[in-house]
One Martini backbone bead per residue (centre of mass of N, CA, C, O) as a GRO file, in nm:
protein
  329
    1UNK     BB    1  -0.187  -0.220  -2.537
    2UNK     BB    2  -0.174  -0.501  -2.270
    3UNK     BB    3  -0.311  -0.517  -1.953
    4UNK     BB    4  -0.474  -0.752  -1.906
    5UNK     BB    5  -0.483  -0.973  -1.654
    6UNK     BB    6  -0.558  -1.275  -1.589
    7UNK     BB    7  -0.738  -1.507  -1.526
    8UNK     BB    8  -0.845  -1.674  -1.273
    9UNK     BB    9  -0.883  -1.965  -1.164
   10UNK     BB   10  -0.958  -2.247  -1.066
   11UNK     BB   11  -0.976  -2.477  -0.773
   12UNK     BB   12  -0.823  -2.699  -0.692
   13UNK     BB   13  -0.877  -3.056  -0.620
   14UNK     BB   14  -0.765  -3.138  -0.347
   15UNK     BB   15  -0.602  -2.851  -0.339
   16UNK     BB   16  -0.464  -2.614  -0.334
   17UNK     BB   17  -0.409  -2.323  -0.441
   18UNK     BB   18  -0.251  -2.156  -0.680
   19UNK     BB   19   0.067  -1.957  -0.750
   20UNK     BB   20   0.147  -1.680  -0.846
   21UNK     BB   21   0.316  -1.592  -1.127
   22UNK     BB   22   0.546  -1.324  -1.225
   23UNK     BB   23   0.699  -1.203  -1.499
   24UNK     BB   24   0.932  -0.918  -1.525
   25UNK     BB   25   1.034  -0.735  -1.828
   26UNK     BB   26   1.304  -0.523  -2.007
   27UNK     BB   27   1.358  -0.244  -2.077
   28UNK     BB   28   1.563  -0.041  -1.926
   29UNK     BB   29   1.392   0.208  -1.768
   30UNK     BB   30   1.082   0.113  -1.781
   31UNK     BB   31   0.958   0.024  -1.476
   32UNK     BB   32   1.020  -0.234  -1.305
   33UNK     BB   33   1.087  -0.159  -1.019
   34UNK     BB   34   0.835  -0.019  -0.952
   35UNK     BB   35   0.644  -0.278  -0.997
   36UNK     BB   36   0.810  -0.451  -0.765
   37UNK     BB   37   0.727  -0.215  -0.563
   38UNK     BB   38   0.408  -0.262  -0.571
   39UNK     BB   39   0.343  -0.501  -0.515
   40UNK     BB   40   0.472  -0.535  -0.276
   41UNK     BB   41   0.244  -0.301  -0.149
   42UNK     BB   42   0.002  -0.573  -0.210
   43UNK     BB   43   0.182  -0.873  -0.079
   44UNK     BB   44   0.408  -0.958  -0.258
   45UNK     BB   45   0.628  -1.104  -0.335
   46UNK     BB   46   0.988  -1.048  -0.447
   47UNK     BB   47   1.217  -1.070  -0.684
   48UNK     BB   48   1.544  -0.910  -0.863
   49UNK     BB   49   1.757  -1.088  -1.017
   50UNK     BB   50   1.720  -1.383  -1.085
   51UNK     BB   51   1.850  -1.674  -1.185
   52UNK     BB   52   1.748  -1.883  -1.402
   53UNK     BB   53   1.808  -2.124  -1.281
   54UNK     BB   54   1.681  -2.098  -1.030
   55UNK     BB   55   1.344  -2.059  -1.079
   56UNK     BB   56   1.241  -2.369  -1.074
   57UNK     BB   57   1.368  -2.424  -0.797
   58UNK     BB   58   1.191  -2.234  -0.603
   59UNK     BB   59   0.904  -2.323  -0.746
   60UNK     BB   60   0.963  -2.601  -0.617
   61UNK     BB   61   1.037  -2.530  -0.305
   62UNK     BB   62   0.742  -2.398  -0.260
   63UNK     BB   63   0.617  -2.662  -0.316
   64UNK     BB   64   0.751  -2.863  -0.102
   65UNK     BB   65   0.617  -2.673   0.156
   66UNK     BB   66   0.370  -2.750   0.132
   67UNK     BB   67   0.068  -2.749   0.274
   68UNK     BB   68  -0.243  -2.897   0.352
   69UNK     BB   69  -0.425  -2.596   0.199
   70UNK     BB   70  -0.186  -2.428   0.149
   71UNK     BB   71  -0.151  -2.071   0.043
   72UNK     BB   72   0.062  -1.902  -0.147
   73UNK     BB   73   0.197  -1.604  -0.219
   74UNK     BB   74   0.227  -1.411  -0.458
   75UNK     BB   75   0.493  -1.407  -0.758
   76UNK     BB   76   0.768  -1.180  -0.804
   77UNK     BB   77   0.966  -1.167  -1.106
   78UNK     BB   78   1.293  -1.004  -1.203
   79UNK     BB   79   1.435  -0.969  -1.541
   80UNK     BB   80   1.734  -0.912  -1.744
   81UNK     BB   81   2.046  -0.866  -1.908
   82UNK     BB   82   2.190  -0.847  -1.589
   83UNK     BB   83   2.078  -1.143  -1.577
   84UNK     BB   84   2.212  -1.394  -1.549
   85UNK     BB   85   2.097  -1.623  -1.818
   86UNK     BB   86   2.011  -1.433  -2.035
   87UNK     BB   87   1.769  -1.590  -2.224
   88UNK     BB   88   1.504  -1.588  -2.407
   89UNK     BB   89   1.417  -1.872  -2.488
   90UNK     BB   90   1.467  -2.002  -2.230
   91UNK     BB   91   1.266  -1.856  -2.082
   92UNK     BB   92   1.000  -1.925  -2.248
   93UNK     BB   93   1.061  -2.244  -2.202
   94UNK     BB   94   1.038  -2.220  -1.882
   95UNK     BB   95   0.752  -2.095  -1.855
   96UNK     BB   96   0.622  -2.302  -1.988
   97UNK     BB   97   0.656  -2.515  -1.832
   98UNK     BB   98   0.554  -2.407  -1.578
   99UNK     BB   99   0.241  -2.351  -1.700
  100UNK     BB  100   0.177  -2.699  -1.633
  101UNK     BB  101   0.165  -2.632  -1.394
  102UNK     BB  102  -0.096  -2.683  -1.120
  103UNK     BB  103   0.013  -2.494  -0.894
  104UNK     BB  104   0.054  -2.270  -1.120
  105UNK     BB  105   0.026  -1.898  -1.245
  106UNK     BB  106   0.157  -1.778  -1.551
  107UNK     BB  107   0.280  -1.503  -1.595
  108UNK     BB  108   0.353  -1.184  -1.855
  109UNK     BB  109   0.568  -0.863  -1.840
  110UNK     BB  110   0.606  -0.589  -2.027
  111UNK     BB  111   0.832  -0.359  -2.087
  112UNK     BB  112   0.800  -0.026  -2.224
  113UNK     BB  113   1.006   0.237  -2.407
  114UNK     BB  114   1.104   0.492  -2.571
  115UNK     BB  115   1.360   0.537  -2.659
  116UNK     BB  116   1.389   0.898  -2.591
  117UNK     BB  117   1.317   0.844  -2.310
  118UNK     BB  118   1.552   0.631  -2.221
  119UNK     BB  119   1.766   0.855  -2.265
  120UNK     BB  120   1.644   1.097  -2.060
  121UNK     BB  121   1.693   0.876  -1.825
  122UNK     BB  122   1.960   0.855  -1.815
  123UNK     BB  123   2.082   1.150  -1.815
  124UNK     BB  124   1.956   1.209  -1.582
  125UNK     BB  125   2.084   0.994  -1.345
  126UNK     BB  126   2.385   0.890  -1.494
  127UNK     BB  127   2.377   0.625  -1.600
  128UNK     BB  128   2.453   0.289  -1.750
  129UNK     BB  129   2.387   0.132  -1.962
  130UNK     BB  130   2.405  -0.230  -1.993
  131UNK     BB  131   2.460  -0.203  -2.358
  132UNK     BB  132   2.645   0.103  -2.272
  133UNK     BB  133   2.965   0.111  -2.197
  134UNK     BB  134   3.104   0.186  -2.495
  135UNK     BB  135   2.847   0.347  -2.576
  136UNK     BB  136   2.584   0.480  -2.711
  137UNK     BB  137   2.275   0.466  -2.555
  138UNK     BB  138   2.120   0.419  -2.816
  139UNK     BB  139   2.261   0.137  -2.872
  140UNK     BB  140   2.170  -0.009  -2.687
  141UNK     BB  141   1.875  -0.014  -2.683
  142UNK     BB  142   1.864  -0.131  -2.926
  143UNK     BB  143   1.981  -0.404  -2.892
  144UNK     BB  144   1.794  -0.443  -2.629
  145UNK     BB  145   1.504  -0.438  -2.841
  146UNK     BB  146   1.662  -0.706  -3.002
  147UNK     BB  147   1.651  -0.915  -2.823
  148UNK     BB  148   1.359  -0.872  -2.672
  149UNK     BB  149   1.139  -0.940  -2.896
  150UNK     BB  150   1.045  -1.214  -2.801
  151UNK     BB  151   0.914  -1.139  -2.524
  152UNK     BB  152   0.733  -0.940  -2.598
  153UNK     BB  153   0.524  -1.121  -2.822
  154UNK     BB  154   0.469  -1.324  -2.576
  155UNK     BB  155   0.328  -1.144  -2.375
  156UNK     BB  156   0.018  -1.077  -2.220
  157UNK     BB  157   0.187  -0.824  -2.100
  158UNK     BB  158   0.194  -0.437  -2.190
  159UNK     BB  159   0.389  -0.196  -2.143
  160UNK     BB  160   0.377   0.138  -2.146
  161UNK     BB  161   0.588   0.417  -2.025
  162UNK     BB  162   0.668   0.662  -2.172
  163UNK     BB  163   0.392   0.874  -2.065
  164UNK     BB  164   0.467   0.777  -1.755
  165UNK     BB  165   0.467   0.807  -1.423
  166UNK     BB  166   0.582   0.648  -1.154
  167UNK     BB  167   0.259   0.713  -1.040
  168UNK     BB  168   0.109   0.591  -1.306
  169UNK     BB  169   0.240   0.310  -1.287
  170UNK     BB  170   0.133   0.228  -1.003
  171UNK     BB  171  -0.159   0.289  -1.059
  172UNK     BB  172  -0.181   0.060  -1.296
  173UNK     BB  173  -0.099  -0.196  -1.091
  174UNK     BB  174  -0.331  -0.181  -0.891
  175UNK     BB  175  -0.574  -0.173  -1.128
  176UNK     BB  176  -0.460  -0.468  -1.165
  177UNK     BB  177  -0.442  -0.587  -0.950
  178UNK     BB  178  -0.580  -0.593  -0.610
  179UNK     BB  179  -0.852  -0.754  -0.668
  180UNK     BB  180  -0.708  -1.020  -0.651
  181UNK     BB  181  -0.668  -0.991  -0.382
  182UNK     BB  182  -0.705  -1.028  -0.054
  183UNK     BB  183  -0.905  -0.811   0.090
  184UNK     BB  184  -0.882  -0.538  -0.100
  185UNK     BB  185  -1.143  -0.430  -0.111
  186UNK     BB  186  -1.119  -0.317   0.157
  187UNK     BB  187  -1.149   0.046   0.189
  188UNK     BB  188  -1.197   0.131  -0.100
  189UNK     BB  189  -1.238   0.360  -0.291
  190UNK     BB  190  -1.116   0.274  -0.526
  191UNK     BB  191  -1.028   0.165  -0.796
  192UNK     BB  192  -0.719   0.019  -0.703
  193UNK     BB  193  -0.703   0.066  -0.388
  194UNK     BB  194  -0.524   0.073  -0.103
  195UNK     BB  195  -0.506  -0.044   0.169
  196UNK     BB  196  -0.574   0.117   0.500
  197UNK     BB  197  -0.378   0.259   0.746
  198UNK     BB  198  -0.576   0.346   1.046
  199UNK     BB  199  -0.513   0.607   1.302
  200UNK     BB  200  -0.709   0.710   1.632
  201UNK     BB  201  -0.619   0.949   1.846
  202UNK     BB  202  -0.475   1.055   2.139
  203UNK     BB  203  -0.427   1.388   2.332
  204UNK     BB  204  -0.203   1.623   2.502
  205UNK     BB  205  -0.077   1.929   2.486
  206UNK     BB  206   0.066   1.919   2.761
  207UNK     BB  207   0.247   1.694   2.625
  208UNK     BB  208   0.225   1.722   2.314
  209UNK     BB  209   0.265   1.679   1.988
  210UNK     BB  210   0.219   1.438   1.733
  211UNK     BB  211   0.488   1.422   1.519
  212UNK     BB  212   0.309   1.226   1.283
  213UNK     BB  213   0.052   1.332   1.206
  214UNK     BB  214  -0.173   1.448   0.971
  215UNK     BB  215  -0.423   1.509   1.155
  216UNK     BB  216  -0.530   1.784   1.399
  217UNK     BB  217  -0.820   1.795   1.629
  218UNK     BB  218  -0.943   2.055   1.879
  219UNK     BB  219  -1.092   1.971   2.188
  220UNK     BB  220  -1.110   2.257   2.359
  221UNK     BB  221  -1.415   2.393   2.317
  222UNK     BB  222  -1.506   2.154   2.507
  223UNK     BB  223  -1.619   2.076   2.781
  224UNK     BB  224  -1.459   2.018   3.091
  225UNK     BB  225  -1.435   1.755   3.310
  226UNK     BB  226  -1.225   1.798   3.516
  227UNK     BB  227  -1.443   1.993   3.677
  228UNK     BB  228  -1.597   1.772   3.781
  229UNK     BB  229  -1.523   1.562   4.042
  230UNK     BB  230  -1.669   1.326   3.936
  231UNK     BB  231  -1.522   1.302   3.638
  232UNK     BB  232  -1.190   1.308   3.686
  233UNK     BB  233  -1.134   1.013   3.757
  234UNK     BB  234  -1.176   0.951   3.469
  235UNK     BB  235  -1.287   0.867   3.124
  236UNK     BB  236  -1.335   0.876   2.806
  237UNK     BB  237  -1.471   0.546   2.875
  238UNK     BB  238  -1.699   0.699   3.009
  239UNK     BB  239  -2.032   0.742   3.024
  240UNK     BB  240  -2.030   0.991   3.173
  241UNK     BB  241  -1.838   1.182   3.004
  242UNK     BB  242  -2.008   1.151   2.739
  243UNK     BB  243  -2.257   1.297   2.869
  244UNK     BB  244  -2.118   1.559   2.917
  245UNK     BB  245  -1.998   1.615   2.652
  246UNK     BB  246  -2.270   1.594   2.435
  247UNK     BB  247  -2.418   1.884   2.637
  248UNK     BB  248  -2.229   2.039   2.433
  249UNK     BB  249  -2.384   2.159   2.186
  250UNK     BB  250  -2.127   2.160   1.959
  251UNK     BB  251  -2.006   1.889   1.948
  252UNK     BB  252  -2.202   1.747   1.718
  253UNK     BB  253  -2.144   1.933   1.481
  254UNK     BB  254  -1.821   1.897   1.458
  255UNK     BB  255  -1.817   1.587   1.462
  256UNK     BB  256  -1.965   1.561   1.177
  257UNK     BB  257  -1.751   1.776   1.024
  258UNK     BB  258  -1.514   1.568   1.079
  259UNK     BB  259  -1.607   1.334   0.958
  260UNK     BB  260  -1.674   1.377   0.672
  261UNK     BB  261  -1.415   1.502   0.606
  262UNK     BB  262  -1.301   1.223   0.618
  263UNK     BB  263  -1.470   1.057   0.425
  264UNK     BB  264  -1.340   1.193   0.202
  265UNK     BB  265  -1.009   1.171   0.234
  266UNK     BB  266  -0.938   0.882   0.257
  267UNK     BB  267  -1.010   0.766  -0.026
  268UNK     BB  268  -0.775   0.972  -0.139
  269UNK     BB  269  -0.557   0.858  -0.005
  270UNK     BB  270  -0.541   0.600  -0.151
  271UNK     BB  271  -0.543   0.650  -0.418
  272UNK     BB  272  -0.258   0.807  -0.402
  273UNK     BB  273  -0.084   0.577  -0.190
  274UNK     BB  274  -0.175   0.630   0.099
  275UNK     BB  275  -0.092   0.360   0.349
  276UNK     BB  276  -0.110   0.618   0.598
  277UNK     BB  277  -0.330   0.757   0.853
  278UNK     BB  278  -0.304   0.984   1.103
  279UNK     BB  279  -0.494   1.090   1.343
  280UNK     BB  280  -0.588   1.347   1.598
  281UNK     BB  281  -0.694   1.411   1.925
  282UNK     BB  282  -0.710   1.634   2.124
  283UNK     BB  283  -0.634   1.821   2.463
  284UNK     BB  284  -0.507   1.884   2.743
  285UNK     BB  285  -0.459   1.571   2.898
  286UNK     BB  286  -0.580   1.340   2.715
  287UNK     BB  287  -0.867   1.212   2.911
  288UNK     BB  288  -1.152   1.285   2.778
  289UNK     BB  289  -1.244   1.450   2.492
  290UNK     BB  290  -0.991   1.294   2.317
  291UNK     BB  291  -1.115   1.016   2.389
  292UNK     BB  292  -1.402   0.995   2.303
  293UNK     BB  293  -1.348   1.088   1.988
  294UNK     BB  294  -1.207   0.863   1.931
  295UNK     BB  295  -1.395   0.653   1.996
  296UNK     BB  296  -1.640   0.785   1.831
  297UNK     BB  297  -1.461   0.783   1.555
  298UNK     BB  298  -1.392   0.494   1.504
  299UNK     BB  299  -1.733   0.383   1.515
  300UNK     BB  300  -1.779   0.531   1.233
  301UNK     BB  301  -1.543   0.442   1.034
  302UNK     BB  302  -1.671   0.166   1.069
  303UNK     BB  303  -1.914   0.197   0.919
  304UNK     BB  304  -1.790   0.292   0.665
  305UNK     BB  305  -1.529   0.023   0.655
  306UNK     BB  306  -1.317   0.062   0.830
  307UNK     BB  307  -1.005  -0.007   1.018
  308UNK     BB  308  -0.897   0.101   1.280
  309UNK     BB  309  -0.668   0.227   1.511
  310UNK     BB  310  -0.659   0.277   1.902
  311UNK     BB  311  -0.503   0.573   2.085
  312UNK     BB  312  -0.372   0.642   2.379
  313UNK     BB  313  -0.120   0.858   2.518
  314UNK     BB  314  -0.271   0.989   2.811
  315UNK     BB  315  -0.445   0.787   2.983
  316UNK     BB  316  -0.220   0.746   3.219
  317UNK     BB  317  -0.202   0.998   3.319
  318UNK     BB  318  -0.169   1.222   3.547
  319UNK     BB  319  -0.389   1.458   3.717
  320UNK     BB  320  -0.344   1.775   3.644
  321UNK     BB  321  -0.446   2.113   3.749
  322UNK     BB  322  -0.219   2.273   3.573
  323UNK     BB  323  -0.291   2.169   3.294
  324UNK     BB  324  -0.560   2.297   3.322
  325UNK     BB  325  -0.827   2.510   3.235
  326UNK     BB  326  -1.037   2.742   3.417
  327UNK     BB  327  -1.284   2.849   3.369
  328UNK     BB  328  -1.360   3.007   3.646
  329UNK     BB  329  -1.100   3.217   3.609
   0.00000   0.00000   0.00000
């Protein structure tokens, strides 16, 4: 099985660099659709099933709108046997054709997977084989498997899918693509994981719970600035505030224990290909402890390499002595 892409071109002289194209075809069911919709969650367009005559006229339509310097983002099309024009020779000769052209790096990805997968996988869906209309799906496929094994043999990458599930195909295309793109390496904790999109928020349970969030921790056990007179109309973004919360004992090694927690956990969130990670931290209105933890959680974060993006959901709430608990009483 051969899987590993092209090498990257060198950039050409006085002109854009060249527009990644990758033709991936292969037989029905074998993991197409997969592919490009991994490929479009990596940055690439996708189109899926471009009539044959269309793709000459697109990729010089692509080429004929670039301004000077402008460098278009990578290019996969997919088409089968259902795609109108599809004729083996005549796709070689025009990928070939691409191929010469300096503005273009083209490459070709073959779908491949055992009959015997391929029918338990008809069978489960309940779909039909699209040259097994009027027969059995074993003959569609070999018959598929004849049609298309020109494409095979040309192909400089070849999946078998036999073996792998949806979500080992999706990491497979990752670890194959992912550091070819601008800025993919960053945020990875594996190879070939995800860019991570990840929000670190505040809120107050007074005020209900974030919907959303992925993990949520309560830090209503550190000291209320809200009952010091002069601290009450601050927020968390001040200086004074976050000098009262620092004097907490607690809060510190907790901090620590939260921050650590994250750092173990974000890098795994990727590698699974979890693209979007809420955290959120509480406290009782939102405006003190829960926004200093949030301020302090970002900048820590930012540190180990992330980017995160920081929301305060209740800091504009006015302050209202009902919603806190005193502890004085």
């Amino acid at each position: 099985m051969s899987t590993a892409p092209p090498a990257s071109p060198a950039t050409l002289p006085d002109a854009a660099a060249p527009q990644r194209l990758l033709l991936v075809t292969g037989l029905a069911g074998a993991g197409k659709s997969t592919v490009l919709a991994s490929l479009e969650d990596l940055g690439w367009e996708t189109i899926d099933n471009l009539p044959v005559r269309l793709l000459k006229r697109l990729v010089t339509l692509e080429s004929g709108e670039r301004a000077p310097g402008d460098q278009r983002g990578p290019l996969a099309i997919g088409f089968d046997t259902r795609t109108r024009g599809f004729v083996p020779a005549d796709i070689i000769a025009l990928a070939k054709e691409l191929a010469e052209r300096r503005d273009l790096v083209v490459s070709f990805m073959f779908m491949d997977c055992a009959g015997h997968e391929l029918e338990r996988r008809y069978n489960e869906t309940r779909r039909r084989h699209p040259m097994a209309q009027d027969r059995p799906v074993h003959e569609g496929i070999a018959a598929e498997r004849e049609l298309l094994e020109p494409l095979r043999r040309w192909a400089e990458m070849v999946i078998d899918t036999t073996a792998l599930s949806a979500k080992e195909l999706q990491d497979q295309v990752r670890a194959m693509f992912t550091m070819a793109m601008p800025g993919a390496a960053e945020n990875s904790g594996e190879p070939g994981a995800l860019p991570l999109t990840l929000t670190i928020s505040s809120f107050g349970f007074a005020r209900g719970m974030p919907p959303l969030a992925d993990l949520v921790f309560d830090m209503r056990f550190v000291s209320n600035p809200h009952w010091v007179n002069e601290l009450r109309p601050l927020t968390g973004r001040d200086q004074a505030v976050g000098d009262y919360i620092e004097q907490d004992a607690a809060f510190a090694e907790a901090f620590a224990r939260i921050r650590d927690l994250l750092l173990l956990l974000l890098p795994r969130y990727q590698a699974q290909g979890k693209p979007y990670v809420h955290v959120a931290f509480g406290c009782t209105g939102g405006r003190h402890r829960s926004v200093y933890t949030t301020e302090q959680m970002a900048q820590a974060l930012r540190a180990a390499g992330f980017s995160p993006t920081v929301r305060h959901r209740n800091l504009g709430s006015r302050a209202a002595d009902g919603l806190e608990q005193d502890p004085r009483q």
